[in-house]
N, C-alpha and C positions, 0 to 999 in steps of 0.2 A: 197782572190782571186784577182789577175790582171787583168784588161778590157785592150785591147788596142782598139784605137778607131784611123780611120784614117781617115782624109781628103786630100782635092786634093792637099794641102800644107802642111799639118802635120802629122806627127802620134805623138801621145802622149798617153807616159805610163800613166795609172790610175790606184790605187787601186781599185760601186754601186753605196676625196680621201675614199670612201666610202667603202674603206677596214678596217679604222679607226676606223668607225661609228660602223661597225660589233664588231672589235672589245672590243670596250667599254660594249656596251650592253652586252657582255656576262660576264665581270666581275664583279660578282654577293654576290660572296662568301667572308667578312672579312676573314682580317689575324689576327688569335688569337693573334698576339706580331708585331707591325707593324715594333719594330724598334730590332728584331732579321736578323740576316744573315744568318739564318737558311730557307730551302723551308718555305715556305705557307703551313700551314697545307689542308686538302681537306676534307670538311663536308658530303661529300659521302665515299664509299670505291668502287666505278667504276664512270662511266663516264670521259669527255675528262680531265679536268683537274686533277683528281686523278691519270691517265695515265701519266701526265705531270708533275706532283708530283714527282712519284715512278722513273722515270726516271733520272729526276735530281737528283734526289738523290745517285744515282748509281753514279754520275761522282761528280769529282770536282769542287768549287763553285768557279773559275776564272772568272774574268770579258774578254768581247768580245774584242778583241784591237781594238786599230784604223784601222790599215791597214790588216794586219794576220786573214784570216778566222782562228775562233776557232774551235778546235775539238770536242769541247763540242757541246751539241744541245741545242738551245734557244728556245725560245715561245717570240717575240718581235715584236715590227714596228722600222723601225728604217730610218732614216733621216741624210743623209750626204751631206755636203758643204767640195767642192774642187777647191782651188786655186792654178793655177800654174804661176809664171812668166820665161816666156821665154827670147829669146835674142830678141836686136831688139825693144824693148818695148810693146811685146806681150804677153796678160799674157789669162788665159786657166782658164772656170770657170765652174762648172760640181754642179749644185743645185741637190740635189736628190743622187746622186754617185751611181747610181743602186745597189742601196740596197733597201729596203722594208718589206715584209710582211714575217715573221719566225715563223711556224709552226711545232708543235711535231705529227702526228697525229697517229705513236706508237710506241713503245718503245725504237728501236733501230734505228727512222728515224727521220730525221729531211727534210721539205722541205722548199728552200725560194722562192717566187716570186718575182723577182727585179724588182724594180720601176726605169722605164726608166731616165735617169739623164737627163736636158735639160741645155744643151752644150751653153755656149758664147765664140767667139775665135775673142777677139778686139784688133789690130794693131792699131799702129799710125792713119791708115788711114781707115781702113774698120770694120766693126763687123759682124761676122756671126756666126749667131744662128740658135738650132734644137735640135732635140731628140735624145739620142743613143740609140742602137739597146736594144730590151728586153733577158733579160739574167735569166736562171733559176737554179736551184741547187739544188742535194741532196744528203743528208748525211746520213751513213750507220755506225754506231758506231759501231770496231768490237771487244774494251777491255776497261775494266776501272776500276776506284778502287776512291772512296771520299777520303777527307781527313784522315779519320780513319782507311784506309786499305791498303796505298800503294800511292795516290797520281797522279794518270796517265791516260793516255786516248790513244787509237790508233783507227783514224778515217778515212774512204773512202770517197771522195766524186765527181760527176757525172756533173759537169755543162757543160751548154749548151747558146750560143751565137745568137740570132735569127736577120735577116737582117732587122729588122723593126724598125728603125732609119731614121731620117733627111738625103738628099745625100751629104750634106756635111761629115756629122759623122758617117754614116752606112760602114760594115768594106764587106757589099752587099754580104757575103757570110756567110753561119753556121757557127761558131768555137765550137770544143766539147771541155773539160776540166777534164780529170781526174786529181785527186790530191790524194795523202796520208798526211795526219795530224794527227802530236803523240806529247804531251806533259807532264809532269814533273812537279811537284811541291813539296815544300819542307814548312812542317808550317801546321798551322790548318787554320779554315774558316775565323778565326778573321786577323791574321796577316800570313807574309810570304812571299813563291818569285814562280815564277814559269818560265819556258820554253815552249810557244810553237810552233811549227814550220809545215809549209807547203811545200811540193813538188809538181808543176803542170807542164805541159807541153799542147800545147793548139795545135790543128788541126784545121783547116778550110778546110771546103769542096772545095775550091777553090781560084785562085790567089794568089796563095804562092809563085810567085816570090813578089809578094809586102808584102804580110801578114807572108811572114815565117811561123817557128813551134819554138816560144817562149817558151824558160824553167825560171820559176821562181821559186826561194826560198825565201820564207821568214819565219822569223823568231823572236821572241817578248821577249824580258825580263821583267818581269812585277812585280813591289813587289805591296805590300798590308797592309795598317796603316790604323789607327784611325777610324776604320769604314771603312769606305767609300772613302779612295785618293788609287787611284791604278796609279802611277809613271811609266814610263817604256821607253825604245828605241826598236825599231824595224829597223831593216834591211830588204832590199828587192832586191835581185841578181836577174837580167835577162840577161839570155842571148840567142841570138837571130842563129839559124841557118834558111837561107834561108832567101828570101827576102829581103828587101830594107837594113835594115842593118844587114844581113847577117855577122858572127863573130864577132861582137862590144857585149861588156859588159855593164853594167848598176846597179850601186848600187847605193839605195836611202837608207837615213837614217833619223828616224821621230824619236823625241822628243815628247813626249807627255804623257799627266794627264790624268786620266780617272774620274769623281766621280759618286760613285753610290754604289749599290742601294739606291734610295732614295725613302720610303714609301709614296705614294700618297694616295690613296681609294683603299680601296680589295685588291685584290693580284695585283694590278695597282704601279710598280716602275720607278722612274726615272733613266736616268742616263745620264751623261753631258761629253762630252771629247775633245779637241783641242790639236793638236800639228803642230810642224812645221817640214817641211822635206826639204830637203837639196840632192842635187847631187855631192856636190862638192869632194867628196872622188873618183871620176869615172872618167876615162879617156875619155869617152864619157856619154853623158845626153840628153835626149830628151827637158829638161828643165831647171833654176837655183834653184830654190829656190819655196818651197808654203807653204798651211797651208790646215790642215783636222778639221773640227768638226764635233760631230758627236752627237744627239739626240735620245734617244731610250724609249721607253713604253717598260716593260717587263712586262706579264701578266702569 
């Protein structure tokens, strides 16, 4: 999913701690084979992570991209660093990428709580910094099939933009977010390639000559080797009816690696990812040139 986030001087597209601490303590249970690609087995046959289990299991085991909410439903923390360089010698820094806290809590729901991103926007001459607004999400999975049955997934999802941001970075109105996300894979869990892609369209409760009604597509190509490197380019169309730039188009394009799973303690995985994005295929761009990484716990 897309944030946009405006100040008194810019708007700029973006793709998102004692929640942590929670969640360690609960991962409790060994994985019988740490270095399988297969779920975590679950030492109960109810409670929350056996729920989280059986679920996963139902869909296929694609890794989350960089930029493309996945259609699949995670159990994660997740941590993203965004760099933008603009014109002018301004470059746009987004610690956090409101992303955060990723919960299964049942079968065919996924909820996240995004962890506010805290914004740097330093010119030649000035720096200002702050919070961007809190932003939430959820996901309604309404078809799927794993690797063994078909390969696919087709997913709804419900987010929500809340004005409780810095005044430079707060967009000071709601924005809602429905989206449809359906993807494709081709291959088994060890190797292979997949497709997948999002439809949103965002509303704010107000000042939409400044904020518009943004439609974005994105979209991920993603293969999958040696374990653990998951390769891939994503694309990302916006285009903007209403508001400041009202008819202008926008495609970014990210290059980027993903590694992971990587077995830590218990059902505790890593996963590592960087790429670099690029506007220069767009006739217009809120930005030149940046880079995404991205840190994730999956439990």
């Amino acid at each position: 999913m897309t944030s946009l986030f405006i100040s008194k001087s810019t708007l700029s597209l973006l793709t998102g701690t004692g929640l942590l601490s929670l969640t360690f303590s609960a991962l409790a249970d060994p994985v019988p084979n740490a270095l399988s690609l297969n779920p975590p087995e679950s030492n109960t046959n109810d409670g929350w992570f056996a729920n989280v289990d059986k679920t996963q299991e139902e869909q296929p085991h694609w890794m989350t991209p960089l930029v493309t909410v996945t259609p699949r439903l995670e159990e994660e923390y997740r941590y993203d660093e965004i760099i933008q360089n603009k014109a002018g010698g301004t470059t746009l820094t987004n610690n956090g990428g409101g992303k955060g806290l990723e919960l299964i809590p049942s079968e065919h729901v996924e909820v996240i709580i995004g962890q506010p991103g805290y914004m740097s926007n330093q010119t030649p001459k000035t720096t200002t910094s702050g919070w961007t607004d809190e932003s939430l999400l959820m996901k309604y999975r309404f078809l799927s099939a794993n690797e063994e049955h078909g390969n696919y997934i087709v997913t709804g999802f419900m987010g929500v933009t809340l004005p409780t941001g810095s005044t430079a970075f707060t967009q000071n109105y709601t924005v809602t977010t429905p989206t449809l996300a359906v993807g494709k894979g081709w291959g088994t869990r060890d190797q292979g390639v997949n497709i997948q892609s999002t439809y949103s369209k965002s509303f704010p409760s107000g000042n939409q000559n400044i904020l518009g009604e943004p439609t974005v597509w994105n979209t991920s190509f993603q293969g999958h080797f040696s374990n653990y490197f998951w390769p891939e380019i994503e694309t990302s169309l916006t285009r903007w009816q209403g508001g400041i730039f009202s008819g202008k188009d926008q495609l970014i394009v990210t290059y980027g690696i993903i590694f992971g799973r990587i077995p830590l303690e218990g059902r505790t995985r890593l996963i590592l990812g960087a790429g670099y994005q690029t506007t220069n295929m767009s006739g217009f761009s809120t930005f030149g040139n940046g880079w995404v990484t991205s840190a994730r716990l999956a439990f």
